[in-house]
N, C-alpha and C positions, 0 to 999 in steps of 0.2 A: 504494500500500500504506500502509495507518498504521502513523505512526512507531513507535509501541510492539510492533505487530507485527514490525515489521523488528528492532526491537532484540530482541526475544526470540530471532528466529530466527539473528540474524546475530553474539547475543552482545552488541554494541557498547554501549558507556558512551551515554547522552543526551546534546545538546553542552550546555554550558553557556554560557547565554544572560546576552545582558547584564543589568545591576541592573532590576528592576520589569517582567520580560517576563514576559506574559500565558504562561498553561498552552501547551504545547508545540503542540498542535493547534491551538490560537486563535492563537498568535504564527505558525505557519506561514501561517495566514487570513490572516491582516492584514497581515505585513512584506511589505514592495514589495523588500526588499532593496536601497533605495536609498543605501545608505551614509552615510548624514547622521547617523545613530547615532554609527559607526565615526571620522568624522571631529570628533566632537563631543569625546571624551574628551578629556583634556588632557594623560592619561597614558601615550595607547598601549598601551590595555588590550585593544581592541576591535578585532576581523580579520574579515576576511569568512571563512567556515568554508563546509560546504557546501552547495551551490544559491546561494551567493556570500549565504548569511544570516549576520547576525552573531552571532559569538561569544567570550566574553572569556577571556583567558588571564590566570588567577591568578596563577601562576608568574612571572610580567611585573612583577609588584607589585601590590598594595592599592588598594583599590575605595575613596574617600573620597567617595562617596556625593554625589557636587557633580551631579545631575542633571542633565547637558549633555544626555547620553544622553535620555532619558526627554522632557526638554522638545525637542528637535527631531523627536523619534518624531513626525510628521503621520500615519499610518494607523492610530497608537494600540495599536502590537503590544508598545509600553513602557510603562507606567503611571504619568506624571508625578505630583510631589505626594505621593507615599505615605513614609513612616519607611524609615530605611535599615534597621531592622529586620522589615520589609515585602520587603527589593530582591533576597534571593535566596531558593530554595528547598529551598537547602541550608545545610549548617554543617562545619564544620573537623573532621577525626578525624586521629589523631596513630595510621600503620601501623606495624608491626613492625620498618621499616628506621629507626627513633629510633633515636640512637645510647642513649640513656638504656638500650635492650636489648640494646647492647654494652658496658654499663661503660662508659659516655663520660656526665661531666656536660657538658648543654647546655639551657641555656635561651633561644634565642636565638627562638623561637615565642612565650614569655608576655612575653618582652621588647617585640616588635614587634604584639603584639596591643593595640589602641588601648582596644577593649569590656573588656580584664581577664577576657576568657572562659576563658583558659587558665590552669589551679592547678600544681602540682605537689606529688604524692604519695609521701610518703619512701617507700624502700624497703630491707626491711631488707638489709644487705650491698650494698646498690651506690646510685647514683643517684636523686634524685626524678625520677620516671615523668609525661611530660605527662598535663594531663584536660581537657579540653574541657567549659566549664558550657554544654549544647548553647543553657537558656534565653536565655543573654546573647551569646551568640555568633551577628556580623550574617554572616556566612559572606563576610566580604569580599576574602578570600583573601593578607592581607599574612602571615598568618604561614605560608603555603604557598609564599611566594613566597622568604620570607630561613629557610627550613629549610636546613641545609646539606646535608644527608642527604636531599631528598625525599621527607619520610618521612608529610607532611600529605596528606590527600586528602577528598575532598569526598564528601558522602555527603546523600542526601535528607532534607532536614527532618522 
């Protein structure tokens, strides 16, 4: 069945694939799922997901873009060489469980975002409201990862 068909029918989110992997149908093409991705990271971002293909967990920490990944990909389902603003095909959005939408100042998301993608917008009577500048945001998932509140999530570029 293609993948997009199953996600419509079954609902389920896309997994999220390591930095620089080819469109979902072409990365399922090509990855041998040999694990040399997964072992390459430095950070322990990268787990085998399902059909034992890799996939990276934001929540773990931030993507620093050191192309381990990408250059040990041998069937080329990872796309070495490209901008780390190239490596994912999403970007950052700040959900309604922010504390900033319970009267809680926290900026502990524009703190940990290294690109300065995230603003924050006064608001009258209570806290500044995270924004995500989606332009400059590499979707590398450090400020999904030190959210206290899990309030980040990942959304298609």
């Amino acid at each position: 069945m293609d993948f997009t068909r199953r996600r419509l029918l079954t609902g389920s989110k896309p997994p999220v694939r390591p930095p620089w992997a080819m469109p979902e149908a072409r990365f399922l093409d090509l990855c041998t799922a040999c694990g040399d991705c997964i072992r390459a990271c430095p950070h322990g971002l990268l787990r085998h997901g399902a059909g034992r293909y890799p996939v990276i967990e934001p929540a773990r920490g931030g993507c620093d873009f050191c192309g381990n990944c990408a250059a040990r990909c041998r069937p080329g389902a990872l796309r070495a060489g490209l901008a780390a603003a190239d490596a994912f095909a999403w970007r950052a959005r700040p959900g309604t469980a922010c504390l900033a939408h319970r009267a809680v100042e926290c900026r502990v998301c524009g703190e940990a975002c290294a690109a300065g993608a995230i603003r924050f917008a006064r608001q009258a009577g209570g806290p500044a409201r995270p924004r995500v500048e989606p332009a400059e945001c590499t979707g590398c998932g450090q400020c999904l990862a030190s959210c206290p509140a899990n309030a980040i999530e990942l959304e298609a570029a």
